[in-house]
Rosetta silent file (secondary structure, phi, psi, omega in degrees, C-alpha in Angstrom):
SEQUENCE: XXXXXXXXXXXXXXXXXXXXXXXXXXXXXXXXXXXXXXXXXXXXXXXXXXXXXXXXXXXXXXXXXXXXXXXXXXXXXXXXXXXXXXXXXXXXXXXXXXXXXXXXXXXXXXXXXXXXXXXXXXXXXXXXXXXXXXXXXXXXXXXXXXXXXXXXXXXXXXXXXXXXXXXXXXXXXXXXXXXXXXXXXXXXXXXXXXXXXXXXXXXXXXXXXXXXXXXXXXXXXXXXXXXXXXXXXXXXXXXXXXXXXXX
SCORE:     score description
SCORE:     0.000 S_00000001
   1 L     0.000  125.712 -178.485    0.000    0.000    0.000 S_00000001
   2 L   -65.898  144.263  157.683    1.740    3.456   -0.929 S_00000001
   3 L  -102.549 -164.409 -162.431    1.400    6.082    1.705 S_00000001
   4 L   -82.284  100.945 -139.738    0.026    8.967    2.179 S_00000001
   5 L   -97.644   15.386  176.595    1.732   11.510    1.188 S_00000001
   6 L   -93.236  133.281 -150.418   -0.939   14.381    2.002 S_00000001
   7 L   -65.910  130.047  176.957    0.254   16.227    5.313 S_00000001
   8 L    65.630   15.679  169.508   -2.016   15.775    8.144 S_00000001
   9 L   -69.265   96.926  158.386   -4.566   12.745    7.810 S_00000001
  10 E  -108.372  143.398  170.496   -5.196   11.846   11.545 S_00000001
  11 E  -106.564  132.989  145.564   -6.946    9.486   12.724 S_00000001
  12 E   -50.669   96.834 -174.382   -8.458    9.174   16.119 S_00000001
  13 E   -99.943  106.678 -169.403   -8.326    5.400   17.524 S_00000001
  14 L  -106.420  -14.035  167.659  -10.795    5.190   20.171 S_00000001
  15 L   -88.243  170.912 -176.958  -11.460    1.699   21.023 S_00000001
  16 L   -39.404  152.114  179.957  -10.210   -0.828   23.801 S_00000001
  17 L   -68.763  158.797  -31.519   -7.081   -2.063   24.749 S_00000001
  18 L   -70.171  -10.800  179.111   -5.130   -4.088   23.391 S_00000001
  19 L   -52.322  -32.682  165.350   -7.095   -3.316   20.066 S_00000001
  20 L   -58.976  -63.819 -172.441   -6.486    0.587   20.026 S_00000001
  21 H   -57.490  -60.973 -167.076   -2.688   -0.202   19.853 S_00000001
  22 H   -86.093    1.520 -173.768   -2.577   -2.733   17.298 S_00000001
  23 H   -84.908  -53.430 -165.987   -5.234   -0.716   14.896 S_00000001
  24 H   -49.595  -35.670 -166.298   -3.009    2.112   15.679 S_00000001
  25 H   -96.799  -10.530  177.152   -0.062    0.629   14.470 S_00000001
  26 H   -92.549  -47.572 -173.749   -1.600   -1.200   11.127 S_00000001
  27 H   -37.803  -42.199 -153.603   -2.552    3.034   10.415 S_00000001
  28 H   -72.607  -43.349 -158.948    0.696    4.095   10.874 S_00000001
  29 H   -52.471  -61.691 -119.227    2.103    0.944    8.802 S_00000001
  30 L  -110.010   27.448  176.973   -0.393    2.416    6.100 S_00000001
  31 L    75.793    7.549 -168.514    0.729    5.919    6.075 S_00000001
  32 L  -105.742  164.321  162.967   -1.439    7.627    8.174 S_00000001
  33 E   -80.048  112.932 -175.371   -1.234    9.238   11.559 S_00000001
  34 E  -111.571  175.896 -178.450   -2.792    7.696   14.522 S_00000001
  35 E  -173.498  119.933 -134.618   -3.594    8.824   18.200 S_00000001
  36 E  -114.834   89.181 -164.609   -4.567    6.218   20.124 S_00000001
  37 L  -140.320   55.974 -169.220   -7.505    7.814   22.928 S_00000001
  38 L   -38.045  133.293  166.315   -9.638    4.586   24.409 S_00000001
  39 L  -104.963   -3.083 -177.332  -12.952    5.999   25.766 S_00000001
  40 E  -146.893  136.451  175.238  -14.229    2.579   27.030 S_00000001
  41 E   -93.093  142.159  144.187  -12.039    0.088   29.513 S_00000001
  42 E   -70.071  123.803 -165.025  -13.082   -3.463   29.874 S_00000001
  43 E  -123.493  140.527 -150.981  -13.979   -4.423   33.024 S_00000001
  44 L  -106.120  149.163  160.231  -14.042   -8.856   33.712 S_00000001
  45 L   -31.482  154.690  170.662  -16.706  -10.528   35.508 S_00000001
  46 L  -114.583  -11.373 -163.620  -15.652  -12.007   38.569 S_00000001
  47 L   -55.470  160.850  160.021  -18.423  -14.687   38.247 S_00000001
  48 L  -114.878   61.999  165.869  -16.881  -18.292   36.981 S_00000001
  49 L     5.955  111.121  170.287  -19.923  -19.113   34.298 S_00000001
  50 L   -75.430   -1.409  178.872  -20.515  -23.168   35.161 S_00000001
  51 L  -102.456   23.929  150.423  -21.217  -23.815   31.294 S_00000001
  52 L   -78.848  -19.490 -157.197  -17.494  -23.225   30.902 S_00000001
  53 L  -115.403   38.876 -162.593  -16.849  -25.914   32.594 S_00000001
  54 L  -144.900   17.092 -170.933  -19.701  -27.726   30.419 S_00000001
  55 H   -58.764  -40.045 -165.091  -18.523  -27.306   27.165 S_00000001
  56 H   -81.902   38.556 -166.291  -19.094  -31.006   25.544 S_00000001
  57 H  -115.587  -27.360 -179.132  -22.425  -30.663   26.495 S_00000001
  58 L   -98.890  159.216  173.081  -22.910  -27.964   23.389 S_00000001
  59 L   -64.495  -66.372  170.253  -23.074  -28.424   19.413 S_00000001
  60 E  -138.748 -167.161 -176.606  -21.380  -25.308   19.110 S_00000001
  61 E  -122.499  128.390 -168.136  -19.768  -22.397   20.885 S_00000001
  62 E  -120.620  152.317 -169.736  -20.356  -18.904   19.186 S_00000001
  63 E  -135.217   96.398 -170.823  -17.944  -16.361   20.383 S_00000001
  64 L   -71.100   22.344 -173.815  -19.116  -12.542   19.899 S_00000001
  65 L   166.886  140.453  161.583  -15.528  -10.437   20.868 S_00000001
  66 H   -43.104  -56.797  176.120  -12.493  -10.577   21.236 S_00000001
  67 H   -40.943  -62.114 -175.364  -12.537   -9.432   24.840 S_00000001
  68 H   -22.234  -61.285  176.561  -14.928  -12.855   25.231 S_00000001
  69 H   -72.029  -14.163  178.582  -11.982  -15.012   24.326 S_00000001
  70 H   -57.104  -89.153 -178.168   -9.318  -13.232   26.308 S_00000001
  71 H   -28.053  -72.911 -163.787  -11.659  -13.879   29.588 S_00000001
  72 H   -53.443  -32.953  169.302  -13.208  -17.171   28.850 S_00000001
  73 H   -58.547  -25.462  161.234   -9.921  -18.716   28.189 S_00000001
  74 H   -81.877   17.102 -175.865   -8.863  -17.989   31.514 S_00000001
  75 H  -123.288  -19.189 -179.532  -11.388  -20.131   32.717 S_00000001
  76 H   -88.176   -8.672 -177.320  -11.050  -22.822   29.862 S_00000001
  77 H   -82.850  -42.931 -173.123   -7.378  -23.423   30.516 S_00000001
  78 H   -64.737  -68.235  143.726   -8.134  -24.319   34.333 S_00000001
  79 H    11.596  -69.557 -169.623  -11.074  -26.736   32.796 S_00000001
  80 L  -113.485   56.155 -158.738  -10.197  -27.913   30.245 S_00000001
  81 L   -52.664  -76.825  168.785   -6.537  -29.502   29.865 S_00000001
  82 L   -77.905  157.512  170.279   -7.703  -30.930   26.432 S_00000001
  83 L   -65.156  147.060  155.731  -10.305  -29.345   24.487 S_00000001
  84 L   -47.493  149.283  147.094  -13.691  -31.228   24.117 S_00000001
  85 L  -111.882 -155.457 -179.564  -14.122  -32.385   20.810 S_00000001
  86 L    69.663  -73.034 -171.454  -17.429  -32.508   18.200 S_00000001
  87 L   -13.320  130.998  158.146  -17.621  -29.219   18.943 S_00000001
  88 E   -94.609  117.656 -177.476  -18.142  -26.236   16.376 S_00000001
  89 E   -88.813  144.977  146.962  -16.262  -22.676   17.369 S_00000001
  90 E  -132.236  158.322 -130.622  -17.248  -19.939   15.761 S_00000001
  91 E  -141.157  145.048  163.214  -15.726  -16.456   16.025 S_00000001
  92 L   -90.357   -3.700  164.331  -18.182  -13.416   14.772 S_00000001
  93 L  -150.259 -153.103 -176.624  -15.421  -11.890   12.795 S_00000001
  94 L   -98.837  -16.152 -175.324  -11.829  -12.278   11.668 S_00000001
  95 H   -73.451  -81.643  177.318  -10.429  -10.686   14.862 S_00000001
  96 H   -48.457  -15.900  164.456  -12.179  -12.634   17.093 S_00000001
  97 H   -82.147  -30.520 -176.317  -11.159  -16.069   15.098 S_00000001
  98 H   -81.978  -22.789  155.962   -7.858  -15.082   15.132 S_00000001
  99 H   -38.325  -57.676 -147.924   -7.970  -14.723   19.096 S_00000001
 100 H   -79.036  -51.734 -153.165   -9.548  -18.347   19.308 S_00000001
 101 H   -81.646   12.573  151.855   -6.826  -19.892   16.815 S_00000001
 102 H   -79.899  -22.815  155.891   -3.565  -18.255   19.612 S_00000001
 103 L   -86.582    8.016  156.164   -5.754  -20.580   21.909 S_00000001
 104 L    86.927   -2.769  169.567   -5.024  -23.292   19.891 S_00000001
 105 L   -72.796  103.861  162.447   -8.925  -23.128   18.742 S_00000001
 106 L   -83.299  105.422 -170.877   -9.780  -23.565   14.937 S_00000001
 107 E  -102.478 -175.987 -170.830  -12.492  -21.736   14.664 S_00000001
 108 E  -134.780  142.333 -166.597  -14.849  -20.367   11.703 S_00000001
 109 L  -124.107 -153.235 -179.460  -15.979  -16.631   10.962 S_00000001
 110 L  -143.459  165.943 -175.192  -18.747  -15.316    8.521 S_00000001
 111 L  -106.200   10.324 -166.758  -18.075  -13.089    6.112 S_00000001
 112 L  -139.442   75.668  154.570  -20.411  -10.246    7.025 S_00000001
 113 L   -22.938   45.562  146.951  -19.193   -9.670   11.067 S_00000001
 114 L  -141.892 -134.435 -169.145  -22.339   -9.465   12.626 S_00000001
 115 L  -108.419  -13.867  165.873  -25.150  -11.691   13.997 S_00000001
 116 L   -75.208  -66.426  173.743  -26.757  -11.689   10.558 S_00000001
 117 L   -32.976  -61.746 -167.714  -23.683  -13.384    9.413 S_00000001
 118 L   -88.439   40.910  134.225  -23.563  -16.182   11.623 S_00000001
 119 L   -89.723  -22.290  177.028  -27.294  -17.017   11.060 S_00000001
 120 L  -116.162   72.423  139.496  -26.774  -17.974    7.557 S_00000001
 121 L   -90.467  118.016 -148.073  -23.978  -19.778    8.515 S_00000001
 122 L   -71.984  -15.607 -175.569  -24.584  -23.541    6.576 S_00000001
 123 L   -66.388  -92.168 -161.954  -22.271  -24.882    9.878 S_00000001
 124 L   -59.583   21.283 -148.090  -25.254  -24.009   12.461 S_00000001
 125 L  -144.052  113.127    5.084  -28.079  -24.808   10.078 S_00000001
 126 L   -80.688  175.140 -173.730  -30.554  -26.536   10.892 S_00000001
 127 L   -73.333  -25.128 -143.449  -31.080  -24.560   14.055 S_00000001
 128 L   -81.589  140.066 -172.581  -33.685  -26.973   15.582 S_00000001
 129 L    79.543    4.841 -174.603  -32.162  -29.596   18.818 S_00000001
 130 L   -58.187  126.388  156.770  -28.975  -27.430   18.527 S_00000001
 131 E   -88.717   98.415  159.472  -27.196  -26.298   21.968 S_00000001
 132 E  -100.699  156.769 -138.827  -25.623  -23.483   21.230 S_00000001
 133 L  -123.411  150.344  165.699  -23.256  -21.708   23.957 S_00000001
 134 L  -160.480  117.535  169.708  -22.907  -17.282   23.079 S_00000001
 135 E   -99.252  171.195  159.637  -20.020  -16.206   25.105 S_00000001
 136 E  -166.547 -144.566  176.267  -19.952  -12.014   24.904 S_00000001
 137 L  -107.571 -158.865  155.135  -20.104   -9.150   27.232 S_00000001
 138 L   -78.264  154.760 -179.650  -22.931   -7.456   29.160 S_00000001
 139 L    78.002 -172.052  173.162  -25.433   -5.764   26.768 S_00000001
 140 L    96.383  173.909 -168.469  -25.519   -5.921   23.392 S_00000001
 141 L   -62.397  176.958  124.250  -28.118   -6.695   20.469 S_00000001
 142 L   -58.335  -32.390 -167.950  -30.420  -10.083   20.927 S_00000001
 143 H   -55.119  -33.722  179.825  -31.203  -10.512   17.660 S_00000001
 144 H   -60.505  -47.274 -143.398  -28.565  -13.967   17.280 S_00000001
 145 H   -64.786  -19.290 -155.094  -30.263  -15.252   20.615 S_00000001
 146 H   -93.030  -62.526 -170.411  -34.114  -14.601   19.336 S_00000001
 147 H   -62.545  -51.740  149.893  -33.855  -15.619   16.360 S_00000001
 148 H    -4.288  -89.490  168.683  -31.817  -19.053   17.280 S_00000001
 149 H   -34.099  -50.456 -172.456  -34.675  -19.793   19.803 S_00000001
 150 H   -65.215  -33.977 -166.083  -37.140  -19.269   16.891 S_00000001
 151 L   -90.702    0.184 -170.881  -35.283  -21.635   14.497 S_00000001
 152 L   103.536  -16.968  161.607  -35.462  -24.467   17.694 S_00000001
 153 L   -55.398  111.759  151.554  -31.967  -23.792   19.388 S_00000001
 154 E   -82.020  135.047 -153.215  -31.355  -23.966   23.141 S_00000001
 155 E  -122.701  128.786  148.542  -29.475  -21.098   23.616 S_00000001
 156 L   -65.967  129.390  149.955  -27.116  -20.095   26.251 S_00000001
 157 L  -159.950  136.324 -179.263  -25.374  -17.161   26.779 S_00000001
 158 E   -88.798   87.919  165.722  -23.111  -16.086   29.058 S_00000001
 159 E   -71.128  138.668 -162.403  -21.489  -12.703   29.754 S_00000001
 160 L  -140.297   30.318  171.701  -18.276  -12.266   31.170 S_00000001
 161 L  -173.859  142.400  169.390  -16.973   -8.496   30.813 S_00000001
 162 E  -125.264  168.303  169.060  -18.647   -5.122   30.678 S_00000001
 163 E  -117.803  152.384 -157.466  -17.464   -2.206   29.349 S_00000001
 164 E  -139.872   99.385  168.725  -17.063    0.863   31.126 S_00000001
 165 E    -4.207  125.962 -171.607  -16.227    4.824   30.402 S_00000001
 166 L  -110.817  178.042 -146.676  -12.998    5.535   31.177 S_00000001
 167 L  -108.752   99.899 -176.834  -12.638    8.409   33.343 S_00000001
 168 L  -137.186  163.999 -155.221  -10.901   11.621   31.707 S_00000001
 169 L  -122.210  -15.352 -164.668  -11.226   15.051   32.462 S_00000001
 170 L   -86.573  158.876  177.162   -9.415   16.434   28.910 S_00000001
 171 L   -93.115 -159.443 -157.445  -12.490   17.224   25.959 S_00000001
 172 E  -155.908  104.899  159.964  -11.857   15.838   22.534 S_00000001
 173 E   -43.787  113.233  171.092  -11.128   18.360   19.622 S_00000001
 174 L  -111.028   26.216  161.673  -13.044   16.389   16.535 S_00000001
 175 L  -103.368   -9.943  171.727  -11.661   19.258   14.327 S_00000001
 176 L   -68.178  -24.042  166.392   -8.219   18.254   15.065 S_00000001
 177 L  -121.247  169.795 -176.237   -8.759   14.705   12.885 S_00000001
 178 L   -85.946  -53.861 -159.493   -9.798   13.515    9.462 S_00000001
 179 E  -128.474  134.298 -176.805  -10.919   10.214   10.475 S_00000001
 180 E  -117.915  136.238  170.679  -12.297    9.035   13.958 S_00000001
 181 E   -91.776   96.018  165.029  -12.544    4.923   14.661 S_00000001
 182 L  -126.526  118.203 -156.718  -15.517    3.916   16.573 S_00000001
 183 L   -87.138   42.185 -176.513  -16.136    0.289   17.607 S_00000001
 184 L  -176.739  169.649  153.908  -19.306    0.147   19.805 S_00000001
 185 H   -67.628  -41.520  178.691  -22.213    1.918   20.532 S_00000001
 186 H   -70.260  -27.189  177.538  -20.774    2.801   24.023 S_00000001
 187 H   -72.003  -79.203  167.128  -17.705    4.117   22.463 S_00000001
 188 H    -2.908  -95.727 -169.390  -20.428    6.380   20.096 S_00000001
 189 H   -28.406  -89.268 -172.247  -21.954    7.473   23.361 S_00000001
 190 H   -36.134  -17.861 -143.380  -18.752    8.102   25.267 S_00000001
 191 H  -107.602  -54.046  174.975  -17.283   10.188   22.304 S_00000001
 192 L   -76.928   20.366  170.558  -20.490   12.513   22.354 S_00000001
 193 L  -122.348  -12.021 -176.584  -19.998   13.437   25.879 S_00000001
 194 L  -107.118  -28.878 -151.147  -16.515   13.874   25.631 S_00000001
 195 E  -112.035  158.799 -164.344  -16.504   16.087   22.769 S_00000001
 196 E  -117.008  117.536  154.575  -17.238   20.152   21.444 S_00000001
 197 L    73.940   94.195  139.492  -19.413   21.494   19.048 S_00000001
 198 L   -27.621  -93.562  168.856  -20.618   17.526   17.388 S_00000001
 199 L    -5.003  -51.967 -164.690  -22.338   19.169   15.189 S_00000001
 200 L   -93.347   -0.842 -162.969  -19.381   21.342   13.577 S_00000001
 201 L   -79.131  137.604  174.291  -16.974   17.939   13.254 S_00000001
 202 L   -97.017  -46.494 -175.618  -15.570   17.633    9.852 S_00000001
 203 L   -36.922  142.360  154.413  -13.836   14.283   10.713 S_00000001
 204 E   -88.031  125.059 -160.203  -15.621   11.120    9.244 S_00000001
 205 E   -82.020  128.009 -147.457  -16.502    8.947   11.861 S_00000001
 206 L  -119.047   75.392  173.143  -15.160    5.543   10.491 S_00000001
 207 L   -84.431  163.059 -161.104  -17.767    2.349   12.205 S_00000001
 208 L   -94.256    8.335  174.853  -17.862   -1.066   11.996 S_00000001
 209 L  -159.833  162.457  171.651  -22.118   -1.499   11.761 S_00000001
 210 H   -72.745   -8.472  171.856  -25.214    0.617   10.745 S_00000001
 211 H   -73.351  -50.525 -179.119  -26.134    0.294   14.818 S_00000001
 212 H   -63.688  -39.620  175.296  -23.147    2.488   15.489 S_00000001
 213 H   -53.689  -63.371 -147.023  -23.521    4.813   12.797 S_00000001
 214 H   -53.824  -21.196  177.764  -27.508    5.371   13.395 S_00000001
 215 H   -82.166  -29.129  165.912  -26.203    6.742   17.448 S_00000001
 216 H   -67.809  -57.463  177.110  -24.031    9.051   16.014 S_00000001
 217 H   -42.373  -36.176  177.631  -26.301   10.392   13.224 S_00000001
 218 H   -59.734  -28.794 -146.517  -29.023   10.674   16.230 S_00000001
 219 H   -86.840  -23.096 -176.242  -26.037   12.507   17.701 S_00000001
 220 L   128.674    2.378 -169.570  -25.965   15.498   14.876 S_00000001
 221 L   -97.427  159.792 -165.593  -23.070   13.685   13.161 S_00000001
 222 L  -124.655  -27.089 -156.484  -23.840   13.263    9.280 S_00000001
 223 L   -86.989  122.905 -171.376  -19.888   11.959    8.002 S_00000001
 224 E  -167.525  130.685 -175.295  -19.940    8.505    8.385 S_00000001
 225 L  -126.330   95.267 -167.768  -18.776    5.562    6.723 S_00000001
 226 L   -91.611   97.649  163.495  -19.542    2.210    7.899 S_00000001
 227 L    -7.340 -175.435  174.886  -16.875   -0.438    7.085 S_00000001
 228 L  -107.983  -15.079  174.113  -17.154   -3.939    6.311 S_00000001
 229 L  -166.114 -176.788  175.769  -16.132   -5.262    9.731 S_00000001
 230 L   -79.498  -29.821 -167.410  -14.336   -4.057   12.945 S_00000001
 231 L   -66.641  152.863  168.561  -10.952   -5.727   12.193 S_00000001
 232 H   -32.531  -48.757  169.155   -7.773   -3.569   10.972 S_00000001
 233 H   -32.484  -79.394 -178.054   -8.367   -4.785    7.223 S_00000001
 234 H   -41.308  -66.335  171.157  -11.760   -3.507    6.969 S_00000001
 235 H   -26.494  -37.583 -154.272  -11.091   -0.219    9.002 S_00000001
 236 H  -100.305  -38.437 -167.893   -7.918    1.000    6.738 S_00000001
 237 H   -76.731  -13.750  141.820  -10.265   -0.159    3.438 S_00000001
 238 H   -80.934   -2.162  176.107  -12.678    2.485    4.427 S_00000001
 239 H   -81.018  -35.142 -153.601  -10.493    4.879    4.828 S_00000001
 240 H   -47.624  -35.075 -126.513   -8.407    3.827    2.036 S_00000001
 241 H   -76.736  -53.043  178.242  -11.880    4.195    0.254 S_00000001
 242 H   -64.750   -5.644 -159.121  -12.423    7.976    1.145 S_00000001
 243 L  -116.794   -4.891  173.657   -9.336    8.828    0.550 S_00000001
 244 L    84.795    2.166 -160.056   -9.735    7.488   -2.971 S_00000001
 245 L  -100.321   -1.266 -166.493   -6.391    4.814   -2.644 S_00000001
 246 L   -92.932    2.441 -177.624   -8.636    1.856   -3.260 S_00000001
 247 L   -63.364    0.000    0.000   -9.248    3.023   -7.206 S_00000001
């Protein structure tokens, strides 16, 4: 990828740790400037979920975030010296598969990163006697669990991290960047509480789903581009896009 040689593209990297870091650093790779400014911390469950320690009991295991596999793994290594087998993993993106396979997991992703994706996935299909296991966080959409249930699935799901504001006292210039990265709805939120004059932001806010955009547009923000997934790949190919490098 050439870089960029016009003077002053920054981008704003606003999601979670360790993710913020390594997005930051695929930007840089790709000629742009990043600055690296998490608004939401992960904070882990203390609970120890007993259907961790139940896995060969499910069809498959669907695993909605990275953050999921960080946590759950610290509960599947005490568990689980070997893995169960029969099982199907499946990761909701490419990020989150590549988490599962540093755990020694081969897992499977969709190609369209959301909960839509993994329903027309031909692996879970049909739905009906299935057990399927959804590790995630607190919160989040439904739509995987209801529809499951509807198709005949008994559905688990377990949260095991929330996320949480992180506590900062500096505001957030959004005329100071081109391009801002925001992975969540909560990030959305946090960003429009942190920041002056919304409204007046030139930057294009660069998200990973039409749920994230539509809280910013409620917020007054109109530049928005929503990506093909959350992972670095996707992220730099919407920029690349606006920026015209992808012709």
């Amino acid at each position: 990828m050439p870089p960029n040689t016009e003077v002053g593209k920054r981008i704003l990297v606003t999601r979670t740790q360790p993710g913020a870091s390594q997005l930051a650093e695929a930007i840089e790779a790709a000629g742009y400037v990043a600055v690296v400014e998490p608004l939401i911390e992960i904070v882990a469950s203390s609970a120890d979920p007993p259907e961790l320690a139940q896995l060969d009991r499910y069809d498959a295991v669907v695993w909605l975030s990275v953050h999921a596999v960080t946590h759950a793994f610290e509960i599947i290594h005490r568990r689980w010296p070997v893995l169960p087998t029969g099982l199907t993993w499946i990761a909701v993106g490419a990020s989150t598969r590549a988490a599962l396979e540093q755990q020694g997991v081969a897992a499977l992703s969709p190609a369209d990163e959301r909960s839509e994706g993994i329903l027309d996935m031909p692996e879970l299909k049909p739905f009906s006697r299935k057990r399927i296991l959804l590790v995630a966080g607190v919160g989040g959409r439904r739509l995987l669990d209801e529809a499951l249930v509807a198709g005949g699935a008994r559905v688990d799901r377990i949260a095991l991290y929330r996320r949480r504001e992180v506590a900062a006292a500096s505001r957030i210039d959004l005329t100071r960047f081109d391009y801002v990265v925001i992975s969540s709805v909560a990030a959305a939120e946090a960003l429009i509480r942190r920041a002056d004059e919304v409204a007046k932001a030139k930057a294009v806010m660069v998200v990973p789903s039409v749920r994230v955009a539509e809280s910013l547009t409620a917020a007054g923000l109109s530049r928005i581009v929503v990506a093909a997934g959350a992972d670095a790949a996707a992220t730099l190919s919407a920029i690349d896009s606006c920026e015209g490098r992808n012709e």
